[in-house]
N, C-alpha and C positions, 0 to 999 in steps of 0.2 A: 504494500500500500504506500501512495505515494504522497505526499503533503506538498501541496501545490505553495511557490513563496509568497504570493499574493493571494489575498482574497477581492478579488475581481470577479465574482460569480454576483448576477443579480439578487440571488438572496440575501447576501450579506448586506451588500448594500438596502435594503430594505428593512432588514431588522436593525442595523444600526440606525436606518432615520428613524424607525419607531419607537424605538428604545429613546430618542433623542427629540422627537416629538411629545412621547407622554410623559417627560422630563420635562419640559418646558410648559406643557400643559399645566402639569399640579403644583407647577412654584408658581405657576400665575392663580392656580385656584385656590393651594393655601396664607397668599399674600390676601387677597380678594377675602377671603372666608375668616381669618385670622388678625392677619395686620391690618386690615382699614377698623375693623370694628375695635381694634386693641388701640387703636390714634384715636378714634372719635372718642370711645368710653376714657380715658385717659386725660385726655384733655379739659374733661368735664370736671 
């Protein structure tokens, strides 16, 4: 079996954007979900 030195096959590249999609997703959902309501309440 041979281990090709690039990963240059379209899945990879695909599960790396996903992987780096739903990373970018949930730091936008737990700032939104967490940090706005923790500056408003805080403020107060």
């Amino acid at each position: 079996m041979q281990v090709p030195g690039q990963f240059d096959h379209p899945a990879w590249k695909t599960a790396i954007s996903t992987v780096v999609t739903y990373s970018i997703i949930l730091l936008i959902m737990t700032v939104l979900l967490f940090g706005v309501p923790y500056l408003l309440f805080s403020a107060l």
